[in-house]
Each structure stands twice: as structure tokens, then as C-alpha cells.
C-alpha positions, 0 to 999 in steps of 0.5 A: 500500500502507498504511505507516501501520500498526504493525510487525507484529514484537510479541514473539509472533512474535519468538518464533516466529523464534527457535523456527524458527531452533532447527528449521533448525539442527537440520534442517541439521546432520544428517549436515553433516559426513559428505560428503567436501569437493569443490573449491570448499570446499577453495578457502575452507579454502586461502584462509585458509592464508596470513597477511592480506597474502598473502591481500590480494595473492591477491584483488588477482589472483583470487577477489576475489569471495569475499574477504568471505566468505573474511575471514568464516572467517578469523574463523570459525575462530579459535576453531573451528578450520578442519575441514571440519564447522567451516566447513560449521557457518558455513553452518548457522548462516546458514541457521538465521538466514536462516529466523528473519529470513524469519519476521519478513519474512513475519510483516511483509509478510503478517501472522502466518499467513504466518510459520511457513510461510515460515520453515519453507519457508526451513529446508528448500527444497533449495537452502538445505539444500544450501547449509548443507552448503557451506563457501562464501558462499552460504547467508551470502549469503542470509541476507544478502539476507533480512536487507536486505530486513527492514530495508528494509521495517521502514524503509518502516514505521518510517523513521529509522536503518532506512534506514541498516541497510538499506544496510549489509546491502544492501552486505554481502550484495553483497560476500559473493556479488556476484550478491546485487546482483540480488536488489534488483531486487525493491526497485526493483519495489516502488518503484512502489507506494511514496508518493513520499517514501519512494520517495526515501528508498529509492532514495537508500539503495539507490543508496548501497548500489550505490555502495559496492558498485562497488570490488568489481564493477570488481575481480570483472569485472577476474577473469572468467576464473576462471569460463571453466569454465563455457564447458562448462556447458550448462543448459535448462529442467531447470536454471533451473526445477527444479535451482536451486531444488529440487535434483536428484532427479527426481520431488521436484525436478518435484513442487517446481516444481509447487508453486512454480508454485501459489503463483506462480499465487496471487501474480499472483491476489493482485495485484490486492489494492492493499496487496499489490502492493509486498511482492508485486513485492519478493517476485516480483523477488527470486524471478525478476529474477536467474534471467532476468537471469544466464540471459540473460546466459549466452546471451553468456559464462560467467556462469550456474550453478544455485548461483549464485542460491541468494540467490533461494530465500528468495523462494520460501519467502515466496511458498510460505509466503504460498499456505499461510496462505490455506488451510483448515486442512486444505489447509494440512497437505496443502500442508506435507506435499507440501512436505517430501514434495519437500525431504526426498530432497535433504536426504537426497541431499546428506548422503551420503559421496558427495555431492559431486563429488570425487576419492574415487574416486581417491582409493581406488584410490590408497589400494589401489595405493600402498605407504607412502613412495611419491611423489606428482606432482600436475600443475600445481597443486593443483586438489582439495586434496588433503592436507586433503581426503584426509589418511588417502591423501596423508600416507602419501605422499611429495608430492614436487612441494610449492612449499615456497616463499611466492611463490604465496601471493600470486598464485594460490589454490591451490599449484603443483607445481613442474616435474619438473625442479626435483625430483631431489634429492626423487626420489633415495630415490624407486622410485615415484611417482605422477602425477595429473591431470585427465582431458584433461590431456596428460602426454607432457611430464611422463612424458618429464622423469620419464624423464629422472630414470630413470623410466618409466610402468609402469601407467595408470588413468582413473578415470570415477567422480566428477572424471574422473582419470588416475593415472600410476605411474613406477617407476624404472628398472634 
């Protein structure tokens, strides 16, 4: 390939970066805030709900994986506060950002037609507009990555101190999300078509990427078992090719992989274009290497699920937007409409109330059940967050199991309940209380030591909607 050519990154197309960055902010802040938070999100706002020593010694225990996002927020939200609209706008404004970086990578690898298509793509591909509506690391990861690979490519251009920013951005997208790591097979693939003497400069900045990124990977493979719930998580083709790039609404998400097959079909045809062939395996390797490698993995532990290669969409808006600028006029509008004919219904599906997997449900039913000052028990832990997710239902309630104490804040992520039996002085003004739990919880140990206390089980609820969800009403006795 050339790299004695100009940069391609004049003030026209830095323009049109910026243009496309205001459209993807404005694409994802629609009705960002109305979904109500799931579990993974309350994780992030939880995490923050401890000073930065207790947060160090948390991560030093678990979910050091997201330790560098979690500092991120912190940041974050001193001056916009920890809602769940504020932290979800962190993920909009990474993903407007991701759309304007992915307009000048397009513009630089396969020149200015090429630009909009691919920043547009990235503003609205279902799993970057799904990611914007997520308070956790995954649309700052893909921004990250695409900024790292902008900085690699304008390095094999420009030399000098690109290489250095490379690096850093490299390294960071890794300790945002450390699956990003996989993204830079793309890098290694494009090494092949590079002249030996940037071949070396590339591979030594890469390489010192992957040495400061080896803390991170030694601590997250010590924390594995956080992710053992994926022993029950079962994917197929339906997931790796359609789930996790165009979302889950049926006949869009297949229209989507139609489309995505297109342009790989016009990549592997444009292949045999020499200068091409580095920016088109960069691409192709971003795009395919981290889906094949987790899912391959996945055959043998609990590593895969659809999100977790969110890093690799961005690739795909540049593949779509690099088919789109070599057709007619005419086709090219035919080709824009089919796509937003495939994003929109996600789009729209992820802004819902019930958007996410939640306990909403429950929560409701607990909402038409409950009398002000009842009790609430919640087993074992706090899984869903409820106080900050749900405040209209768990204020008017008595959580009579809250770990008052600073302990946990150090050891585990979310709060403890403490064990029925160290609760009886809370339960004296008590009449009711309500138990819930994760469906496939036993509760026989934990309705036996509420008997002990002088109460007894008097109504049971399975609520199959959303999060599977037992709720237990102990009234009290004589």
C-alpha cells in the first residue's frame, strides 16, 4: 500500500466529523433516559458509592475489569451528578465521538466518499445505539478502539509522536473493556502489507501497548468467576451473526446481516486492489478476529456474550460505509435507506420503559401489595439495586436487612443483607415484611429464622415477567 501520500484529514472533512458527531448525539439521546436501569448499570452507579480506597480494595477482589471505566464516572459525575440519564449521557457522548473519529478513519483509509457513510453507519448500527443507552464501558470502549486505530494509521502516514498516541489509546481502550485487546488483531493483519520499517515501528508500539496492558489481564483472569453466569448462556448462529451486531428484532436484525454480508462480499472483491489490502485486513480483523476468537473460546468456559464485542461494530460501519461510496448515486440512497430501514426498530426497541431486563415487574406488584412502613428482606445481597433503581417502591419501605456497616465496601460490589438473625431489634415495630429473591433461590432457611422472630409466610408470588422473582410476605404472628 502507498504511505507516501498526504493525510487525507484537510479541514473539509474535519468538518464533516464534527457535523456527524452533532447527528449521533442527537440520534442517541432520544428517549436515553426513559428505560428503567437493569443490573449491570446499577453495578457502575454502586461502584462509585464508596470513597477511592474502598473502591481500590473492591477491584483488588472483583470487577477489576471495569475499574477504568468505573474511575471514568467517578469523574463523570462530579459535576453531573450520578442519575441514571447522567451516566447513560457518558455513553452518548462516546458514541457521538466514536462516529466523528470513524469519519476521519474512513475519510483516511478510503478517501472522502467513504466518510459520511461510515460515520453515519457508526451513529446508528444497533449495537452502538444500544450501547449509548448503557451506563457501562462499552460504547467508551469503542470509541476507544476507533480512536487507536486513527492514530495508528495517521502514524503509518505521518510517523513521529503518532506512534506514541497510538499506544496510549491502544492501552486505554484495553483497560476500559479488556476484550478491546482483540480488536488489534486487525493491526497485526495489516502488518503484512506494511514496508518493513514501519512494520517495526508498529509492532514495537503495539507490543508496548500489550505490555502495559498485562497488570490488568493477570488481575481480570485472577476474577473469572464473576462471569460463571454465563455457564447458562447458550448462543448459535442467531447470536454471533445477527444479535451482536444488529440487535434483536427479527426481520431488521436478518435484513442487517444481509447487508453486512454485501459489503463483506465487496471487501474480499476489493482485495485484490494492492493499496487496499492493509486498511482492508485492519478493517476485516477488527470486524471478525474477536467474534471467532471469544466464540471459540466459549466452546471451553464462560467467556462469550453478544455485548461483549460491541468494540467490533465500528468495523462494520467502515466496511458498510466503504460498499456505499462505490455506488451510483442512486444505489447509494437505496443502500442508506435499507440501512436505517434495519437500525431504526432497535433504536426504537431499546428506548422503551421496558427495555431492559429488570425487576419492574416486581417491582409493581410490590408497589400494589405493600402498605407504607412495611419491611423489606432482600436475600443475600443486593443483586438489582434496588433503592436507586426503584426509589418511588423501596423508600416507602422499611429495608430492614441494610449492612449499615463499611466492611463490604471493600470486598464485594454490591451490599449484603445481613442474616435474619442479626435483625430483631429492626423487626420489633415490624407486622410485615417482605422477602425477595431470585427465582431458584431456596428460602426454607430464611422463612424458618423469620419464624423464629414470630413470623410466618402468609402469601407467595413468582413473578415470570422480566428477572424471574419470588416475593415472600411474613406477617407476624398472634
Amino acid at each position: 500500500m502507498r504511505i507516501d501520500r498526504p493525510s487525507r484529514l484537510g479541514s473539509g472533512v474535519l468538518r464533516l466529523a464534527g457535523l456527524v458527531a452533532v447527528v449521533a448525539f442527537a440520534v442517541n439521546s432520544i428517549a436515553v433516559g426513559v428505560p428503567r436501569p437493569w443490573r449491570d448499570e446499577a453495578a457502575t452507579h454502586m461502584a462509585n458509592q464508596r470513597t477511592l480506597q474502598q473502591l481500590w480494595s473492591m477491584l483488588d477482589h472483583i470487577d477489576a475489569v471495569h475499574g477504568c471505566y468505573y474511575l471514568i464516572v467517578r469523574l463523570w459525575q462530579y459535576p453531573f451528578g450520578d442519575s441514571i440519564l447522567s451516566l447513560r449521557m457518558l455513553s452518548v457522548l462516546a458514541v457521538a465521538v466514536g462516529a466523528g473519529l470513524m469519519t476521519l478513519l474512513a475519510a483516511e483509509l478510503f478517501g472522502a466518499a467513504a466518510a459520511p457513510w461510515s460515520g453515519l453507519g457508526y451513529a446508528v448500527l444497533p449495537q452502538l445505539t444500544w450501547a449509548a443507552g448503557e451506563a457501562r464501558s462499552y460504547a467508551l470502549s469503542a470509541a476507544l478502539v476507533t480512536g487507536a486505530m486513527l492514530a495508528f494509521w495517521l502514524a503509518v502516514r505521518r510517523q513521529r509522536y503518532w506512534w506514541v498516541c497510538y499506544t496510549l489509546l491502544a492501552t486505554a481502550a484495553v483497560y476500559v473493556f479488556v476484550y478491546s485487546a482483540l480488536a488489534f488483531a486487525g493491526v497485526a493483519l495489516a502488518l503484512i502489507w506494511l514496508p518493513s520499517r514501519i512494520r517495526r515501528s508498529a509492532a514495537l508500539a503495539t507490543l508496548a501497548a500489550a505490555a502495559l496492558s498485562v497488570p490488568l489481564a493477570v488481575r481480570v483472569a485472577g476474577q473469572g468467576d464473576q462471569v460463571s453466569w454465563l455457564e447458562e448462556y447458550h448462543y448459535g448462529a442467531e447470536q454471533l451473526v445477527a444479535d451482536a451486531f444488529w440487535g434483536q428484532v427479527g426481520w431488521a436484525a436478518w435484513l442487517g446481516v444481509g447487508l453486512s454480508v454485501l459489503a463483506l462480499g465487496h471487501a474480499a472483491w476489493l482485495f485484490r486492489q494492492r493499496p487496499l489490502r492493509g486498511p482492508l485486513a485492519c478493517a476485516l480483523g477488527w470486524l471478525l478476529v474477536p467474534s471467532v476468537v471469544l466464540a471459540t473460546a466459549g466452546l471451553f468456559a464462560a467467556i462469550y456474550h453478544p455485548r461483549y464485542v460491541a468494540f467490533s461494530v465500528p468495523a462494520l460501519a467502515l466496511v458498510l460505509g466503504l460498499a456505499s461510496s462505490r455506488l451510483p448515486g442512486r444505489h447509494r440512497l437505496i443502500a442508506g435507506f435499507l440501512l436505517i430501514l434495519a437500525c431504526v426498530p432497535a433504536l426504537v426497541e431499546s428506548r422503551g420503559p421496558q427495555a431492559k431486563p429488570t425487576v419492574a415487574p416486581a417491582m409493581a406488584v410490590l408497589a400494589q401489595q405493600s402498605r407504607p412502613g412495611d419491611g423489606l428482606y432482600i436475600v443475600r445481597y443486593d443483586r438489582h439495586g434496588l433503592p436507586w433503581s426503584f426509589p418511588e417502591v423501596v423508600d416507602a419501605l422499611d429495608d430492614v436487612g441494610a449492612d449499615t456497616g463499611q466492611a463490604w465496601r471493600s470486598e464485594t460490589l454490591k451490599r449484603p443483607s445481613l442474616p435474619v438473625g442479626r435483625i430483631g431489634e429492626r423487626l420489633v415495630s415490624l407486622n410485615r415484611v417482605w422477602v425477595l429473591a431470585d427465582k431458584g433461590i431456596r428460602l426454607e432457611q430464611t422463612e424458618r429464622a423469620f419464624a423464629r422472630l414470630g413470623f410466618r409466610a402468609t402469601w407467595t408470588a413468582t413473578v415470570e415477567q422480566g428477572y424471574l422473582v419470588v416475593l415472600v410476605l411474613m406477617e407476624r404472628t398472634g
